[in-house]
C-alpha positions as CSV (number, residue, x, y, z in Angstrom):
1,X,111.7,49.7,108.1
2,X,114.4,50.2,105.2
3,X,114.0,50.4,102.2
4,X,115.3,47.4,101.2
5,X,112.2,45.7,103.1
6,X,110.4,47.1,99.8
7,X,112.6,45.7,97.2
8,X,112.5,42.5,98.6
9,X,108.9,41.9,99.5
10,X,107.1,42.1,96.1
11,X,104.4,40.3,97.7
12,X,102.5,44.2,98.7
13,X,103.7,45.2,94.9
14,X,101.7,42.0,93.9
15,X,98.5,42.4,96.1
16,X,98.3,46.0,94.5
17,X,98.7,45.4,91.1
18,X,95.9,42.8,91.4
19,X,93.6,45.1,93.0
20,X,94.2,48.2,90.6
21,X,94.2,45.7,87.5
22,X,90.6,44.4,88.6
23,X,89.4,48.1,89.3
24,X,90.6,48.4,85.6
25,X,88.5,45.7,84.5
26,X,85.6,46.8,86.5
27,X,85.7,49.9,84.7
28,X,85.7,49.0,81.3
29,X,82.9,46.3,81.7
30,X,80.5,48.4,84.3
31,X,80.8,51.7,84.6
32,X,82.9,53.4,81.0
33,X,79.4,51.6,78.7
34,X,77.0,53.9,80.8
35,X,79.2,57.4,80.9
36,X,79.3,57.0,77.5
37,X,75.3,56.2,77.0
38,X,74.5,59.3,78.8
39,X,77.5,61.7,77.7
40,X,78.7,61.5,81.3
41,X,82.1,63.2,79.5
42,X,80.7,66.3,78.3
43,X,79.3,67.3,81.9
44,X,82.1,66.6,84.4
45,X,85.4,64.7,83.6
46,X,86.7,62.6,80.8
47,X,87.0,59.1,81.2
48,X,89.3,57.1,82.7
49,X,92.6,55.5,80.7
50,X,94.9,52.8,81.5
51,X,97.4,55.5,83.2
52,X,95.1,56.9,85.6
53,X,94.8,53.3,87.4
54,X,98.3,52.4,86.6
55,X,100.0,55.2,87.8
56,X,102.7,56.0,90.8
57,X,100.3,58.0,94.2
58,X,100.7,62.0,93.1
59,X,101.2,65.0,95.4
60,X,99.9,68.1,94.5
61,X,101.5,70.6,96.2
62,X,100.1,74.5,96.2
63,X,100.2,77.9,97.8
64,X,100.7,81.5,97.3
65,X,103.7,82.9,95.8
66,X,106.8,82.6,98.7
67,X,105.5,80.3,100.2
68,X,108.1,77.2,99.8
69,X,106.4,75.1,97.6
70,X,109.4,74.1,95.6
71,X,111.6,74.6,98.8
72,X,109.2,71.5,100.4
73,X,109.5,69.9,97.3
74,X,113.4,69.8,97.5
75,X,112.8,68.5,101.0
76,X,111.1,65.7,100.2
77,X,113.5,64.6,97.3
78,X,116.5,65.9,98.7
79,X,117.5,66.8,95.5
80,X,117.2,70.3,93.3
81,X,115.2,69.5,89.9
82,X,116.3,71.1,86.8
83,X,114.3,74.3,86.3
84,X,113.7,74.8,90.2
85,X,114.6,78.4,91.5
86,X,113.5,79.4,94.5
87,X,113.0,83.1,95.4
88,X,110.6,85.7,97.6
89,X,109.3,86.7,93.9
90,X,107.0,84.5,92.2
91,X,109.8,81.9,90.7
92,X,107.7,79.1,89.3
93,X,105.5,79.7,86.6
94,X,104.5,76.7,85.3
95,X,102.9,73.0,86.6
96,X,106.1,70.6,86.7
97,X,105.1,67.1,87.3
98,X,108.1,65.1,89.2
99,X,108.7,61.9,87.5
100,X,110.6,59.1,88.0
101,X,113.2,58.4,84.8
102,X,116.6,56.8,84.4
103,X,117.9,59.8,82.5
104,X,117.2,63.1,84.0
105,X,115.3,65.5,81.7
106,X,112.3,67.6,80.7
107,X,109.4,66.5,78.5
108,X,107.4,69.8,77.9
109,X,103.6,69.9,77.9
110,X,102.6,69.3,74.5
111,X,104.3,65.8,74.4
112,X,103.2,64.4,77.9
113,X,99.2,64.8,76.4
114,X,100.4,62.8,73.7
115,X,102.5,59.8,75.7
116,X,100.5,56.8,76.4
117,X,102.7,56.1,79.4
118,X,102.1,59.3,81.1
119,X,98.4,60.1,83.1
120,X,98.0,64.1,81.6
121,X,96.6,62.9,78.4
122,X,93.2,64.5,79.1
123,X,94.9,67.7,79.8
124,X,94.3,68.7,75.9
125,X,91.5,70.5,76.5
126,X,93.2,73.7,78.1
127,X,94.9,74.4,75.0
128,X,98.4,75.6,74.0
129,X,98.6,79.0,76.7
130,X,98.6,75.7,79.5
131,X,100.5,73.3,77.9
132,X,103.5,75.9,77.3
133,X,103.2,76.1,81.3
134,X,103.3,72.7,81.8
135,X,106.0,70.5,81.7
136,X,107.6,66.8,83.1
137,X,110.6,66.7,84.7
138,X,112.1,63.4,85.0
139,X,115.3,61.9,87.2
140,X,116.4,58.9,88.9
141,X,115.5,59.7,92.6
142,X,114.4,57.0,94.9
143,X,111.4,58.9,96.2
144,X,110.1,59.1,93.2
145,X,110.2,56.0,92.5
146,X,107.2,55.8,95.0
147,X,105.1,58.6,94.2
148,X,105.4,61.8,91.8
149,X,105.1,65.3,92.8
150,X,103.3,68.1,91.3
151,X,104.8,71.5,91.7
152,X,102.4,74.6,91.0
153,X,102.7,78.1,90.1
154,X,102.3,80.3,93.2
155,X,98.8,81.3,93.5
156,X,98.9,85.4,93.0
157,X,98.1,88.1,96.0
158,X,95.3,90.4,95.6
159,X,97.6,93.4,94.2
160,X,98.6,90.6,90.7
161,X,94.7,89.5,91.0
162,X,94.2,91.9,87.8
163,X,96.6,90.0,85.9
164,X,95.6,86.6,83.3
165,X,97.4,83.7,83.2
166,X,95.8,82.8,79.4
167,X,94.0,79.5,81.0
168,X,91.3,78.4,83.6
169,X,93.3,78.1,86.4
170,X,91.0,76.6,89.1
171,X,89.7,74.2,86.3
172,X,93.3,72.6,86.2
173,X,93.9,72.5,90.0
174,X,89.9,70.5,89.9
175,X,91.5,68.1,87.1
176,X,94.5,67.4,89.3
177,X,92.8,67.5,92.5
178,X,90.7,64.5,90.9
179,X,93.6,62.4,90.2
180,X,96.3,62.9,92.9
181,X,96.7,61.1,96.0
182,X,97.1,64.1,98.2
183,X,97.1,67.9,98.4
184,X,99.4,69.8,100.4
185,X,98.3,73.4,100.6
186,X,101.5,75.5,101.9
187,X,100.8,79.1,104.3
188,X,103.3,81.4,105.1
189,X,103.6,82.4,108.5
190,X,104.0,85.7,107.8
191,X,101.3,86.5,105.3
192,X,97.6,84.9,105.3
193,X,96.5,87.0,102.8
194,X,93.1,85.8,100.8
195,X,93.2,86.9,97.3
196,X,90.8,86.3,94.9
197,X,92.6,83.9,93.0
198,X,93.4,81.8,96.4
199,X,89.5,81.8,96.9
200,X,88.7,80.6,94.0
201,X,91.3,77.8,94.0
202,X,89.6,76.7,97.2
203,X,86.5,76.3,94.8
204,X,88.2,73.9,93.1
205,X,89.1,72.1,96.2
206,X,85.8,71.6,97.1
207,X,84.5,67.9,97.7
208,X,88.6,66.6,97.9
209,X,89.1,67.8,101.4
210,X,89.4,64.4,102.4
211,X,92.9,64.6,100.3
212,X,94.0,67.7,101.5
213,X,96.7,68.4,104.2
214,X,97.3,72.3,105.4
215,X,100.4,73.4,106.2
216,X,101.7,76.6,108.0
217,X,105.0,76.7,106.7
218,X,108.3,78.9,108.1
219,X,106.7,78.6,111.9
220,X,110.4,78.4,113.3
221,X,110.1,82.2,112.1
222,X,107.9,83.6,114.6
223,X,107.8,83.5,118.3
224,X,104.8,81.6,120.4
225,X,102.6,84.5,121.2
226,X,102.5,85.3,117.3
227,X,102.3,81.9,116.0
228,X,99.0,81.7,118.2
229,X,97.7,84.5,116.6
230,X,98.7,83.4,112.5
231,X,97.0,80.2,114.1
232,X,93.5,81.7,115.1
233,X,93.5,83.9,112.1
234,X,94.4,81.0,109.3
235,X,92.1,78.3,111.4
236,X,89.3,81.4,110.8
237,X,89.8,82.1,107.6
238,X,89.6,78.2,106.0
239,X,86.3,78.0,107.7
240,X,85.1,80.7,106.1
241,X,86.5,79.0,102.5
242,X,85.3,75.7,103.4
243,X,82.1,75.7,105.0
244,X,82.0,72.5,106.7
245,X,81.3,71.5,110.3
246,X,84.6,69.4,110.1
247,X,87.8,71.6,110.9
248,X,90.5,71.0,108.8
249,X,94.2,69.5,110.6
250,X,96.9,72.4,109.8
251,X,100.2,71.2,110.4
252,X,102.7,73.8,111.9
253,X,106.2,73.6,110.5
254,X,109.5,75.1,108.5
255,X,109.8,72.2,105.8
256,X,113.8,72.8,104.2
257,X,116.8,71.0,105.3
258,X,118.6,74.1,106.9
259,X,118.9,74.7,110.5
260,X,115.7,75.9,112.1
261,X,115.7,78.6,114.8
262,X,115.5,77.9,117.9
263,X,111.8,78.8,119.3
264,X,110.1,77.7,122.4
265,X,107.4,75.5,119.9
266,X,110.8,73.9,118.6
267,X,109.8,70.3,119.9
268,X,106.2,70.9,118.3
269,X,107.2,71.4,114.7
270,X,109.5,68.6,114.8
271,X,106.0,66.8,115.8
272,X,103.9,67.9,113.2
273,X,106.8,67.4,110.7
274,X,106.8,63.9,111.5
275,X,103.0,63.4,111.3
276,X,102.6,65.2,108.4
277,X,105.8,62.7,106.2
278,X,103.9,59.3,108.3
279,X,101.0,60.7,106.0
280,X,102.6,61.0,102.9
281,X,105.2,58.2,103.4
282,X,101.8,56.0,103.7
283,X,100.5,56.9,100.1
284,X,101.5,54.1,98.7
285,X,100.4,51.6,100.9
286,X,96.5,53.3,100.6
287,X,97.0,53.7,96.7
288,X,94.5,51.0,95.6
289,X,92.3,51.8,98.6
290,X,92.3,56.0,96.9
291,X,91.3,54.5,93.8
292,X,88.9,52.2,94.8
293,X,87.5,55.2,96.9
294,X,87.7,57.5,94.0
295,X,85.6,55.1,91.1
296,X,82.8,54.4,93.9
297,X,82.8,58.0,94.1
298,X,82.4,58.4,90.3
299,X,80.1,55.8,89.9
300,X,77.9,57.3,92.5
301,X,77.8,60.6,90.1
302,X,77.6,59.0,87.2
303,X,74.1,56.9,88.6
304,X,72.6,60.2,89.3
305,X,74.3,62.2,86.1
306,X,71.9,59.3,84.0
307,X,68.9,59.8,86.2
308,X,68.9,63.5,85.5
309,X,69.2,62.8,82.0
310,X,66.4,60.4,81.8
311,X,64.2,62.9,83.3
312,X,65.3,65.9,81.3
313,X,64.6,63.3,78.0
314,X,61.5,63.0,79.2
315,X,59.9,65.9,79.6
316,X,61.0,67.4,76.6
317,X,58.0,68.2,74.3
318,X,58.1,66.0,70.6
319,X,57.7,69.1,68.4
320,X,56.7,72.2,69.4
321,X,58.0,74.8,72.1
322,X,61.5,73.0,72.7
323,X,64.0,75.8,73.5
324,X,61.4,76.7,76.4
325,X,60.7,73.7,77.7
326,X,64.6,73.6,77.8
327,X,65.1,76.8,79.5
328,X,62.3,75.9,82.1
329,X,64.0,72.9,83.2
330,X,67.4,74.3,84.1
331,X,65.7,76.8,85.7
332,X,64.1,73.9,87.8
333,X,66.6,71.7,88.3
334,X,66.8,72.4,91.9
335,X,63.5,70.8,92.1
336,X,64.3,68.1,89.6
337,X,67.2,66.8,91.9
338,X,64.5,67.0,94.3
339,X,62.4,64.6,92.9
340,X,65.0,61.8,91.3
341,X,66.0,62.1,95.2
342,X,62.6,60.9,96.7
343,X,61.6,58.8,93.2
344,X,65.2,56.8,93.0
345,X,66.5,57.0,96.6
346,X,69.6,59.0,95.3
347,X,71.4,60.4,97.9
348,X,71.7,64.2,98.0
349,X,75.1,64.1,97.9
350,X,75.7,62.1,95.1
351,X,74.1,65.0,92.9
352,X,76.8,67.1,91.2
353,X,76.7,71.0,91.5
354,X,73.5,72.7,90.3
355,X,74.7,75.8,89.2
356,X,77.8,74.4,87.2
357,X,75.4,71.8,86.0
358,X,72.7,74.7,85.0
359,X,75.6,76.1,82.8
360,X,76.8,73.0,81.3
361,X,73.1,72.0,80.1
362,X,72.4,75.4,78.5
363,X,74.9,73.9,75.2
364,X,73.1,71.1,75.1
365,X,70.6,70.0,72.6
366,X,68.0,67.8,75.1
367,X,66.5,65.5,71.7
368,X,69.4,63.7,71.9
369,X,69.5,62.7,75.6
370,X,68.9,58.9,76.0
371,X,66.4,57.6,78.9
372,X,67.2,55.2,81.8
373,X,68.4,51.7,80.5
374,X,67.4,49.4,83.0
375,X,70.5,47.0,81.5
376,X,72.9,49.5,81.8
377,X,71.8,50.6,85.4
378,X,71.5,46.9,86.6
379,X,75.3,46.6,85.9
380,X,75.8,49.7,88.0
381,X,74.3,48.6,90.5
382,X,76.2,45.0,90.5
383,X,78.9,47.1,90.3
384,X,78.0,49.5,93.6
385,X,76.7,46.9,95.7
386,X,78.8,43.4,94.8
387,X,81.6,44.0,92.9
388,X,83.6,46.3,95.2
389,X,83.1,44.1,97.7
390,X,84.5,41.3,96.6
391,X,88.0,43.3,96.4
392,X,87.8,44.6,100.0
393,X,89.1,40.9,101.7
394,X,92.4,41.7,99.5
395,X,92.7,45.5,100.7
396,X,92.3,44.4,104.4
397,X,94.9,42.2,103.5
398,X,96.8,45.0,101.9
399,X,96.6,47.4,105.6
400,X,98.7,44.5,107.6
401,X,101.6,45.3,105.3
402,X,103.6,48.5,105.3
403,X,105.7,50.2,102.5
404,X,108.2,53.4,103.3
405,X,109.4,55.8,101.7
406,X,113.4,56.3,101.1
407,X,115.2,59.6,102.4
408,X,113.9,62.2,104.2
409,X,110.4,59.7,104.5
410,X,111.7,56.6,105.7
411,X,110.0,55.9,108.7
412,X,112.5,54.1,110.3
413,X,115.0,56.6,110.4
414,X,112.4,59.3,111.8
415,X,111.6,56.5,114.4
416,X,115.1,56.9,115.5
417,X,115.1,60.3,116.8
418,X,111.3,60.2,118.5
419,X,111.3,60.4,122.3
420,X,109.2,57.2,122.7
421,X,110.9,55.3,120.4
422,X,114.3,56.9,122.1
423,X,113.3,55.4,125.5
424,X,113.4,52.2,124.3
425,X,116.1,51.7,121.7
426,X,117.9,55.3,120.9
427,X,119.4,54.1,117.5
428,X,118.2,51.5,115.8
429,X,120.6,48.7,113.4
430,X,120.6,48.7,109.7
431,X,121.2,45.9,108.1
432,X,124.3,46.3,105.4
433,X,124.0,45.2,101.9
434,X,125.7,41.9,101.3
435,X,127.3,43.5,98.3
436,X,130.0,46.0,99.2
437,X,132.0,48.1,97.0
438,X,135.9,46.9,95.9
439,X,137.1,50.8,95.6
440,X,140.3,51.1,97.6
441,X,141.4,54.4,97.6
442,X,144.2,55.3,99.8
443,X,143.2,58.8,100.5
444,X,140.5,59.5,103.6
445,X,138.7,62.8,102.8
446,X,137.6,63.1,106.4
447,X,141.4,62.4,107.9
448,X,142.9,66.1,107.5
449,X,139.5,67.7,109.7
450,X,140.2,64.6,112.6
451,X,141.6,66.4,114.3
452,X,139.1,68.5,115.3
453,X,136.8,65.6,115.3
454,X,138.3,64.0,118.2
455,X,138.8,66.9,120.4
456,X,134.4,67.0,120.0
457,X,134.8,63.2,120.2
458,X,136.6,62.6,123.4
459,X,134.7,65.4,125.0
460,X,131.2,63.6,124.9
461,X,132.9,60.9,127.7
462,X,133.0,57.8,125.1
463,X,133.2,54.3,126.7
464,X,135.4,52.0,125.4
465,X,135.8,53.5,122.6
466,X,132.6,54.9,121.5
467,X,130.3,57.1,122.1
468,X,126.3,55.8,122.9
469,X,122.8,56.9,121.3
470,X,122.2,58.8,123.8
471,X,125.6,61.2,123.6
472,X,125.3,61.2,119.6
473,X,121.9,62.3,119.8
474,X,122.3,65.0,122.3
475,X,125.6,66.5,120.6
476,X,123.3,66.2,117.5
477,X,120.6,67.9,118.3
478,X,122.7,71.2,119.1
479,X,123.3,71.3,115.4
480,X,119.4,72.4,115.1
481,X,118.8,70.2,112.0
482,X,116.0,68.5,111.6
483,X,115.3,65.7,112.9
484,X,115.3,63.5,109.5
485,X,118.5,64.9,108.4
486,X,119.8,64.0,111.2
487,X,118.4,60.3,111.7
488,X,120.5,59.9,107.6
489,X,123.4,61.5,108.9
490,X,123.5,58.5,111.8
491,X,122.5,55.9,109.1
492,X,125.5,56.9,107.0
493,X,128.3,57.2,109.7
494,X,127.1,54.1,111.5
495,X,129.0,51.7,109.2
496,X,129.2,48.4,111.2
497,X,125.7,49.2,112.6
498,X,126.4,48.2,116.1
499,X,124.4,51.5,117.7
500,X,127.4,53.3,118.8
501,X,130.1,55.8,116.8
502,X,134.1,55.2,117.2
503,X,135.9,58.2,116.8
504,X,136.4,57.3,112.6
505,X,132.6,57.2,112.6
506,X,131.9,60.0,114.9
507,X,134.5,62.2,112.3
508,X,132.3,60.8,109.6
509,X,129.1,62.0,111.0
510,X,130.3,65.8,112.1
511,X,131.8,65.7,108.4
512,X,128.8,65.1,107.0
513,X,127.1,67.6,109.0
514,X,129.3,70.8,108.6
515,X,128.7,69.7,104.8
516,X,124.8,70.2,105.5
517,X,125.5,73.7,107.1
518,X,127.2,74.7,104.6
519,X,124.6,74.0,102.3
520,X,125.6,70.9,100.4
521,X,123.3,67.6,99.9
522,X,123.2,64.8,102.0
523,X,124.2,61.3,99.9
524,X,122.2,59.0,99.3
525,X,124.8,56.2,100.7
526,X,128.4,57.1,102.2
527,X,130.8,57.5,99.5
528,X,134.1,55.0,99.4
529,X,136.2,58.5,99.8
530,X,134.7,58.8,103.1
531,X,134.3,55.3,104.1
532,X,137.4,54.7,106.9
533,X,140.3,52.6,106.1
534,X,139.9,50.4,108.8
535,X,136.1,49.9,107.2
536,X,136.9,49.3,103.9
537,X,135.9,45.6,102.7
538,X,139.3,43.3,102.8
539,X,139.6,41.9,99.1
540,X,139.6,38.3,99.0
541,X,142.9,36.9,98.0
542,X,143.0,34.9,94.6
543,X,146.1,32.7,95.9
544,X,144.8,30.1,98.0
């Protein structure tokens, strides 16, 4: 579907707003009154503010140094970003968050934890050494008008591992982990090198998998045999990161808008690309649903975070021996997750991590924990068992409707160039907008190359006039762009949307093209200096 299916259905818009504004509500009334009655804040994350359910779906993107993390990032947007610079060394240094904004600019990283509007607020804490690496860059891109993007800085190799940044690292990829919609973890296809660094980022992965997307990246670069091999050895070392019985789905691809080589797994990496921007284009249809999913989740840890409490409140002696009593118990807790387990019918994986929990409580002064409320627990409850559930008829409802992405993620125009979908109906119409532009100019860029154009043009076979789907598509696909460039490049040359390319359109879409080899940016819609003459819109005459 277009994207002018979004703008004019604000029904989806509506339905999603209501659900995240009554998950707001939820909030405030149930669950924020118990994390702070038990100091749920000063043991895992802060609470929750008005940006953090208001808020556009966020990507996190991450990888080693090289590995095309800003490169995919570009991709996506089809558009460079001011401070961008892409490079074999390690070129970005600092967390950019991708914004939407009518004026392009940056906001650096002290400012955004002071803007109200802006969800990094609780990003204080890492002090000044993270905030000077941290920064916002806003610009009027149509993508991000959907979602925002979070670049990283490259994770370092095990010969840099000696080297500081100044801040906690994995502590910041586990605060954004926690509030993004999705994590795309990049691999080159040339090095699967482990460093320390990358292992302990995978730490701080641990218990989003669910969000996170693996990608081997620059797989065009490498022939079969070896791309089996980086394969095996990649799929061997994540199960040795994350140890869990499910295997993790790594795409295979070569994410940038420049011609791919030609391999014999060609066809597959067009696959996976597709699969991987169906997931990402389907954020923001499954926003409320990931923030539904991600308050049960903290409502879950914030049940058991009170019943450990409780239990540590009471058996604390009154007066004497305090400070090792104190000691004992972390030194049990094992046990004492044990028990709230069997006594409360807590699940065992709603407890959070013993040994981070251990270090947190050894701070803490126990007098001035606060036992179980049965009030405050009551409302939890409510909360778990029949408050979500009442907002579940509207999600369902939600699922039947679909929202794309623009550009490079507009599912339509992907659609276009799949072989099922081809079968069928090669190239599908786009509607035109109603409103057309009333620039006349005289001059045709494309009319001095036509030449050329028609010699391509008339050698395809057209009939009648014009050349098919089928024809455009197979010339196309000699150009060994990918697929999605090429499905906009038909969207923009197709002017009267009828399926089929005349020879003004045809010039128009090999223009566009050799433009794209040559490194230049696709636009968003066809300029008037390369709209043909002949389909120009006629002004209306005044005299009547």
């Amino acid at each position: 579907m277009s994207i002018r299916w979004l703008r004019n259905n604000t029904k989806t818009l509506e339905d999603v707003s209501m659900v995240t504004e009554e998950l707001k509500n939820l909030y405030y009334k149930r669950l924020l009154p118990i994390e702070k009655y038990y100091s749920f804040h000063h043991f895992h994350s802060p609470s929750y503010e008005d940006t953090d359910f208001d808020n556009k779906p966020m990507v996190l993107v991450m990888g080693q140094y090289s590995t095309g993390k800003t490169t995919f990032i570009r991709y996506l947007t089809e558009q460079d970003f001011p401070g961008s610079r892409v490079g074999p060394e390690p070129t970005t240094d600092c967390f950019t968050a991708l914004m939407y904004g009518e004026v392009e600019g940056i906001i650096p990283g002290n400012a955004l934890t002071v803007d109200p509007k802006k969800p990094f607020r609780n990003l204080n804490p890492f002090g000044n050494t993270f905030l000077n690496r941290f920064q916002c860059v806003q610009m009027p891109n149509q993508v991000l008008e959907s979602i925002s993007i979070i670049d990283t800085p490259g994770i370092l190799t095990a010969a840099k591992r000696k080297l500081s940044r100044g801040y906690d690292f994995p502590a910041v990829l586990r605060w954004f982990a926690e509030r993004v919609d999705r994590i795309i973890l990049l691999f080159d296809a040339h090095k699967l090198e482990f460093s320390d660094e990358l292992t302990g980022a995978f730490g701080a992965l641990c218990g989003y998998e669910d969000k996170l997307r693996v990608v081997l990246n620059k797989a065009d670069k490498v022939d079969s045999q070896e791309l089996m091999r980086v394969y095996g050895a990649l799929m061997w070392s994540l199960g040795k990161v994350f140890r869990t019985p499910e295997i993790l789905r790594v795409y295979i691809g070569s994410f940038w808008s420049e011609p791919r080589q030609m391999c014999d797994h060609y066809q597959l990496i067009e696959l996976e690309e597709e699969d991987l921007l169906t997931d990402i284009r389907n954020l923001p249809r499954n926003a409320a649903v990931r923030k539904l999913n991600d308050l049960v989740k903290r409502a879950r840890l914030v049940r058991a975070h009170a019943h450990i409490i409780s239990y540590l409140k009471q058996e604390m002696p009154t007066i004497f021996c305090k400070e090792t009593k104190k000691h004992n118990l972390i030194y049990q807790l094992p046990v004492i997750f044990t028990k709230i387990q069997q006594q409360h019918q807590v699940p065992a994986g709603d407890f959070p991590n013993c040994t981070k929990m251990q270090e947190r409580l050894l701070g803490q002064d126990f007098s001035k924990f606060k036992t179980l409320k049965p009030g405050l627990m009551a409302s939890l409850d409510k909360f778990l068992s029949t408050d979500i559930a009442k907002l579940m008829p509207f999600l369902q409802q939600q699922e039947q409707r679909k929202k794309s992405l623009p550009g490079v993620l507009d599912g339509e125009f992907l659609g276009t160039f799949r072989p099922a979908q081809y079968k069928r109906d090669p190239f599908k119409e786009f509607p035109k907008d109603d409103d057309c532009s009333e620039k006349d100019l005289d001059e045709w860029s494309v009319e001095k190359y036509k030449p050329k154009y028609d010699e391509i043009f008339y050698n395809l076979c057209p009939n009648e006039g014009k050349l098919s789907g089928t024809k455009v598509r197979e010339w196309m696909m000699t150009t060994l762009l990918p697929n999605s460039v090429l499905a906009h490049v038909w969207r923009l040359s197709d002017i009267d949307g009828d399926g089929m390319l005349d020879n003004e359109e045809f010039a128009v879409a090999v223009h566009l093209i050799e433009g794209k080899l040559e490194g230049y940016w696709l636009p968003r819609e066809l300029p008037s200096h390369l709209v043909p003459p002949s389909k120009r819109p006629v002004a209306s005459s005044d005299e009547e």
